[in-house]
C-alpha atoms as a printed R data frame, in Angstrom:
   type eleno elety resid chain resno       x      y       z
1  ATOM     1    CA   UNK     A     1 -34.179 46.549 102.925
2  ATOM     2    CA   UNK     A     2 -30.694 47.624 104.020
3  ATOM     3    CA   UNK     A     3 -29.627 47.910 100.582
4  ATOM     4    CA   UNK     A     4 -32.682 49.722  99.506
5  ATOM     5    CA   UNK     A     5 -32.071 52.522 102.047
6  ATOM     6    CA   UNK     A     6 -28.828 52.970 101.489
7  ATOM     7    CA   UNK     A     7 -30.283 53.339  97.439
8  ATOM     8    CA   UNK     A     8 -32.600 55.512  98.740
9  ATOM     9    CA   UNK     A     9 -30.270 57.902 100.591
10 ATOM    10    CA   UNK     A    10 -27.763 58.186  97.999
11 ATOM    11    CA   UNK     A    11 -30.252 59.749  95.470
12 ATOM    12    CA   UNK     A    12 -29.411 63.230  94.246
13 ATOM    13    CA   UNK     A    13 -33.505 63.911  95.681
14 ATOM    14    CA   UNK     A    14 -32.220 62.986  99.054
15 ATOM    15    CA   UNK     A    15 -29.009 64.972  99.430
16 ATOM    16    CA   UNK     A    16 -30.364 68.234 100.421
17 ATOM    17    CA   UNK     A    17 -30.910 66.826 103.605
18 ATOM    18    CA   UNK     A    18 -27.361 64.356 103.755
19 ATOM    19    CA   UNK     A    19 -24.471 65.803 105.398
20 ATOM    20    CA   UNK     A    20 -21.815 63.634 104.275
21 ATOM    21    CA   UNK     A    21 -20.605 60.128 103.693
22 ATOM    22    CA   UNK     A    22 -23.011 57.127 105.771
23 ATOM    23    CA   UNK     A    23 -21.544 57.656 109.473
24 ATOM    24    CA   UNK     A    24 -22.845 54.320 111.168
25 ATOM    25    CA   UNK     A    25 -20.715 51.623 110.076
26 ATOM    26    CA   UNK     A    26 -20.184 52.977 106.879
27 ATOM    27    CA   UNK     A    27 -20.593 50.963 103.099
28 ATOM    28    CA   UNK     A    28 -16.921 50.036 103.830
29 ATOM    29    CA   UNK     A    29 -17.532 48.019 106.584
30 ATOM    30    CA   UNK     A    30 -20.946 46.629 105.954
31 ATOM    31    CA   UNK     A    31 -21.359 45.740 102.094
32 ATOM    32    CA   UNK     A    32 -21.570 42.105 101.567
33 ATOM    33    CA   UNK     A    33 -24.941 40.212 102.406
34 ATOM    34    CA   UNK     A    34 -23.245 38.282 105.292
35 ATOM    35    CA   UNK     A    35 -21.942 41.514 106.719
36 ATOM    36    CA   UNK     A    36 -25.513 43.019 106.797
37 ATOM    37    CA   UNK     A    37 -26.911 40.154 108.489
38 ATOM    38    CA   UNK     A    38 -23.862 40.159 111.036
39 ATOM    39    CA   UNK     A    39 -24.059 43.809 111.816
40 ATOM    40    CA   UNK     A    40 -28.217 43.831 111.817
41 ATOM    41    CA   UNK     A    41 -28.128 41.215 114.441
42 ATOM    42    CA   UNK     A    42 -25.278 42.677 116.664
43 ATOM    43    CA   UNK     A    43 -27.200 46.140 116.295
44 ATOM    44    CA   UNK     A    44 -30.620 45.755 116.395
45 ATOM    45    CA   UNK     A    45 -32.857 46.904 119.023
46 ATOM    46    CA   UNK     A    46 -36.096 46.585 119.552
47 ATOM    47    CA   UNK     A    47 -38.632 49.401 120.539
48 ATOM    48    CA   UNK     A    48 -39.668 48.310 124.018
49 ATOM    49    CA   UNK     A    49 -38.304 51.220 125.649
50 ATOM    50    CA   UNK     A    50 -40.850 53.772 124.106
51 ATOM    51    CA   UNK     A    51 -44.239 51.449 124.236
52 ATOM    52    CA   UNK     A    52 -42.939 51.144 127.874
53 ATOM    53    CA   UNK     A    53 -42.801 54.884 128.114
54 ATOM    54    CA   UNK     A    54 -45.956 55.520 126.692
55 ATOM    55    CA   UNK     A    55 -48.088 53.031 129.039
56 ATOM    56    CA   UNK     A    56 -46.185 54.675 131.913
57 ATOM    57    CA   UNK     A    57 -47.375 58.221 130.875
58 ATOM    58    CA   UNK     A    58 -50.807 56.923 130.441
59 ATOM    59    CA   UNK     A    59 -50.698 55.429 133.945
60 ATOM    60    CA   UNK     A    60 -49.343 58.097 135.216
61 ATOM    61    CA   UNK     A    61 -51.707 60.806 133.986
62 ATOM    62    CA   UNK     A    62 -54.450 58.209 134.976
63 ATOM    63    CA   UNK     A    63 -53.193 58.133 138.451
64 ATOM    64    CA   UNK     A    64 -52.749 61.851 138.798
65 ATOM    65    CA   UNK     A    65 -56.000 62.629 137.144
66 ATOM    66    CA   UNK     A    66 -55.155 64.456 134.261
């Protein structure tokens, strides 16, 4: 998948909307399959944060009656 985006990105369809060379990490630094799998499991975060918002909103506006 990481290598597919990074396919996907490069395409001359998808530069219109690229500014530059990949910023996070860079193909430099992350190319071989055991550097992907290093850097996707010291970066990756989960989306917790947003479901959590959500609910809260939903409580919230439950609470307050709206």
């Amino acid at each position: 998948m990481y290598r597919r985006m990074r396919e996907m990105w490069a395409t001359s369809a998808m530069q219109i909307v690229v500014v530059g060379d990949e910023w996070y990490q860079g193909t430099d630094a992350v190319a071989t399959d055991e550097e992907i799998h290093a850097h996707i499991k010291k970066s990756l975060k989960t989306v917790w944060h947003a479901a959590y918002m959500v609910a809260e909103k939903i409580a919230a506006d439950i609470i307050n009656g709206e």
